[in-house]
N, C-alpha and C positions, 0 to 999 in steps of 0.2 A: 514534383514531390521530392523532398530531402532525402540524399544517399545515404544508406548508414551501412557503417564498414561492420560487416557481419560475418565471423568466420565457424560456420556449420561442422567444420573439420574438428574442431573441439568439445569435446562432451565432457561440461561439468558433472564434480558428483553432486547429487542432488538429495536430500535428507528433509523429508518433510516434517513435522511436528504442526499438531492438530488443536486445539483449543474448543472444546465440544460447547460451550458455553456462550461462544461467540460466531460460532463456524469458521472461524478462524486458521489457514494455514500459515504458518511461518517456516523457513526455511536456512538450510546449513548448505550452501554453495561450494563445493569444493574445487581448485581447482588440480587437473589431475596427475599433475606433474609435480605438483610442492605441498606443503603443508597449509598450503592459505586457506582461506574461506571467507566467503562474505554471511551475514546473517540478513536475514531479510523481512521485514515485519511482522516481529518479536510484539507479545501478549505480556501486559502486566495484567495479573489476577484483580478482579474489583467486584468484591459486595457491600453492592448499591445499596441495600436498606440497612449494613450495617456500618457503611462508609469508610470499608475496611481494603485495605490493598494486602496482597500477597503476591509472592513468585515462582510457586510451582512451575507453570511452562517456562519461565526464563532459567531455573534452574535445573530443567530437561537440557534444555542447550545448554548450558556451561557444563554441563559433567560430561555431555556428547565433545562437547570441544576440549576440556582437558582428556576427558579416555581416549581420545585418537591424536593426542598433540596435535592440535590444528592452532594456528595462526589466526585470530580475525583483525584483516585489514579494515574493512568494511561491516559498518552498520548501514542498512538502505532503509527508507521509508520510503515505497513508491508513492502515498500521500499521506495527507492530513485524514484519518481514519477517524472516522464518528461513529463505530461500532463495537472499537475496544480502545483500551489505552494501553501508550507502548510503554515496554519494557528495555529502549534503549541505552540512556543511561547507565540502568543497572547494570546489564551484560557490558556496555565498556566499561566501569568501572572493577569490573571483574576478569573479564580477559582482553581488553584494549578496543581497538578497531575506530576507527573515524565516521561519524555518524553523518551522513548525506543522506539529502533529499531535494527537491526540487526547487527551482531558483522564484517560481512562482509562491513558495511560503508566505513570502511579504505579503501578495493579496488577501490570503487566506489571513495571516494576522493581523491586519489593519482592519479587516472584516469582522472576524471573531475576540478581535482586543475591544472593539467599540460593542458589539452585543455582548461580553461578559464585564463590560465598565473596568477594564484592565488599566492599573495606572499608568504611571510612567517608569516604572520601572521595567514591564513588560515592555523590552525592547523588539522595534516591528520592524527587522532586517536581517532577519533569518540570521543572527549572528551564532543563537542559540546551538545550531548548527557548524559541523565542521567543513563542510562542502556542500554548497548550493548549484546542483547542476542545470547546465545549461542544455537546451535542445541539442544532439548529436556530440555531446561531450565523449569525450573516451577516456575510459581508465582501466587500469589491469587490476585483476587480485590471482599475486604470485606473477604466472606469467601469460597469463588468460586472460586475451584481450574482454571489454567490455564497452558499450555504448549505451547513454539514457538517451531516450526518445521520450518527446514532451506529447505526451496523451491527454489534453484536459476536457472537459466536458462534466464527468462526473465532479469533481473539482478542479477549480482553476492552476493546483500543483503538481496536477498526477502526471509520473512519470513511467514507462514499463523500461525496465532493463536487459537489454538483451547481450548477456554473458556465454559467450560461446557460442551454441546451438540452443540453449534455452533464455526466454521471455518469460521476465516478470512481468505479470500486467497489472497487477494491481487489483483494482474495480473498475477497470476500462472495459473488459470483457471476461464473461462467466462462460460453464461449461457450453457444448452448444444444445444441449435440452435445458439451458436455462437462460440463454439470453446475452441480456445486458445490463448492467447496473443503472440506476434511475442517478436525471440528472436535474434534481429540483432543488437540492441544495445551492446556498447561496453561492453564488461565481458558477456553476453549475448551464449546462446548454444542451439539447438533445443533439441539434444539429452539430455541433463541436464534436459531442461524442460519438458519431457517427463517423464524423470526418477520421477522428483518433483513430478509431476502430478500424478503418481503412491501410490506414499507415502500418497496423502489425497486423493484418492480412497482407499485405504487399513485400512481406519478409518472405524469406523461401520457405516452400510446404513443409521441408523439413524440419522446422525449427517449432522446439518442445515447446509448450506455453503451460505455466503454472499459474495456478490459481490461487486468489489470495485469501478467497470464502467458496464456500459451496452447502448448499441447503438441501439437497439431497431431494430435489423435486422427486414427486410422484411416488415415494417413497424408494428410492434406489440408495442403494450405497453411496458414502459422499465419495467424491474425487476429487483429486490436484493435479490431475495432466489429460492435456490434450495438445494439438497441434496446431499449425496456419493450415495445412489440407483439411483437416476438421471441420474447422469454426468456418471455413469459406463453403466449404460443401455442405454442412448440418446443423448450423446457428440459426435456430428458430427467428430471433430478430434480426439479423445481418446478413444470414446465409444464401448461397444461391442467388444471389444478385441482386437482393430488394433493396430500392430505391433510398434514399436519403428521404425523400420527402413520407414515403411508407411507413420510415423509422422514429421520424421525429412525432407524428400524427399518432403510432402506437405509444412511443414514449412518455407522450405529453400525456397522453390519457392516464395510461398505466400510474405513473406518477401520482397522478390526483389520486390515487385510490390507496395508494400506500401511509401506512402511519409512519412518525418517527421512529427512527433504531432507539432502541430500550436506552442505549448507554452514549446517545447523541450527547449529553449537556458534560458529563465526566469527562470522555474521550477528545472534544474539541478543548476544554481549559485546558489539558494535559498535553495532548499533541501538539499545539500551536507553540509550545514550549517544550519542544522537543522532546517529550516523556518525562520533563519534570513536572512535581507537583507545584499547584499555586504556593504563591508566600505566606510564610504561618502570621497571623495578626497577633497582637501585642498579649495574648495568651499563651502563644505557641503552642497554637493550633491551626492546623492547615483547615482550609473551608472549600469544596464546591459551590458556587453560585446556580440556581435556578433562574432566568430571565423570565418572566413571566408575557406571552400574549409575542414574543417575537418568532419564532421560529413557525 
C-alpha cells in the first residue's frame, strides 16, 4: 500500500459551513501558523423548479474569509458531486485561490460530456481546472503540509485530502452509524470502494476525518467529524474487520434500492465544468439538459 507523508503534529483550523438543503458540509481549512486557508466543497444555491441559482452559502464563506483576513490558496473538490453544484468559480472570483481536484476528472468528463451530448467546446482534460491531482501529490496551504490520496469507487475522481491531522474524504466514507456512500454511479465499484476506504483507515487513529454530507440517520443531530479509531472500530459497513467480499454483497444490494439524488442531472453539467454553468445558446440563455431513459 502507497506511503503517504502525514504529519498529525499539525492541527488545521477547521470551520465548517452547512447546506441544509443538500446535507452538504463545506469547509474553511485554516492553516495555523499564517493566514492561508483552503476551502473545500463549496455549495452554489439551486432551485430546480424555478431554475434559479443563488449564493448564500458561498457568501457565508467569503464574509468568513474577509472578516478574519484569510488567504485562499486553495479551492478542492474532493469529486464530481451529483448532489449539489459547486460554487467555485464564484468564491475564486471573489477571494482568489487555485481550484483543484482530481487528475481522474477526464473520465468523469468523457463520461458525462457523451450522456449530456456536450459539444466540442466542452473541453475533456480537466483544463477547466487549475490543478489535477495526482495519487500521493503533496502541496501546502501556507505552510501546512498536504497530500491527495486517490479514493475512487464512489466515483472514478474522488480524492480525500489529508491536511495536517485532518482527512477530507469526500463520499468515500460517511459517519460510522452511516456507512458508506453507494457506488453505482457511472465509473463507480463497490469493490474499489472498499479498497479506498481501506487506504484512510490505514492513516493514524489520530487523524480527524470530516465529512462532506451527513443525513442525520435515526434522527440524530447531523455531524462533520469523526476519526480513523472511529470509522475502524464502529463503521456499520467497514468496521471491525468486515470483509471486502461482505461489503461489496451489501453494497451491491443496497444500491439497487436507492433512487437518484434529486440534483444528479444539474450538479454533473455544472461540476464537470468545474462550477461553471453550460453555455448560453444564441438567446442568451443558459439551459440544463434532461437525458431521458440513461441514468
Amino acid at each position: 500500500m502507497t506511503h503517504y507523508p502525514v504529519d498529525t503534529s499539525i492541527e488545521p483550523e477547521v470551520t465548517h459551513f452547512f447546506d441544509p438543503d443538500s446535507n452538504t458540509f463545506s469547509y474553511v481549512v485554516k492553516d495555523p501558523g499564517s493566514k492561508a486557508c483552503a476551502v473545500v466543497d463549496s455549495v452554489m444555491d439551486f432551485d430546480y423548479a424555478a431554475g434559479r441559482t443563488s449564493y448564500e452559502q458561498a457568501d457565508a464563506i467569503i464574509a468568513f474569509v474577509r472578516e478574519n483576513g484569510l488567504e485562499v490558496e486553495w479551492l478542492l473538490e474532493t469529486h464530481v458531486h451529483a448532489d449539489h453544484l459547486s460554487a467555485a468559480p464564484y468564491i475564486q472570483q471573489a477571494v482568489g485561490g487555485k481550484l483543484g481536484i482530481g487528475e481522474q476528472i477526464t473520465t468523469v468528463q468523457e463520461t458525462f460530456g457523451k450522456i449530456f451530448n456536450a459539444g466540442t467546446e466542452f473541453q475533456r482534460d480537466g483544463s477547466q481546472f487549475d490543478r489535477l491531482f495526482r495519487d500521493g501529490d503533496t502541496y501546502t496551504i501556507g505552510s501546512m503540509p498536504a497530500v491527495a490520496m486517490h479514493t475512487p469507487g464512489h466515483t472514478p475522481a474522488c480524492m480525500t485530502h489529508v491536511i495536517g491531522d485532518a482527512a477530507f474524504v469526500g463520499d468515500t466514507i460517511f459517519m460510522p452509524d452511516a456507512g458508506s456512500a453507494r457506488a453505482d454511479f457511472p465509473g463507480g465499484d463497490a469493490g474499489t470502494l472498499y479498497d479506498s476506504v481501506q487506504k484512510i483507515l490505514a492513516l493514524p487513529d489520530e487523524v480527524r476525518i470530516f465529512m462532506c454530507h451527513d443525513y442525520g440517520p435515526d434522527g440524530r443531530e447531523v455531524a462533520f467529524e469523526t476519526s480513523v479509531s472511529e470509522e475502524k472500530t464502529r463503521n456499520i459497513h467497514v468496521g471491525a474487520g468486515k470483509s471486502r467480499e461482505e461489503f461489496v454483497k451489501m453494497r451491491t444490494e443496497r444500491d439497487a434500492t436507492l433512487d437518484m439524488p434529486r440534483l444528479i442531472l444539474p450538479s454533473l453539467q455544472v461540476n464537470m465544468r468545474a462550477g461553471a454553468l453550460p453555455p448560453a445558446e444564441d438567446n442568451d440563455t443558459r439551459y440544463m439538459k434532461i437525458p431521458l431513459n440513461v441514468l
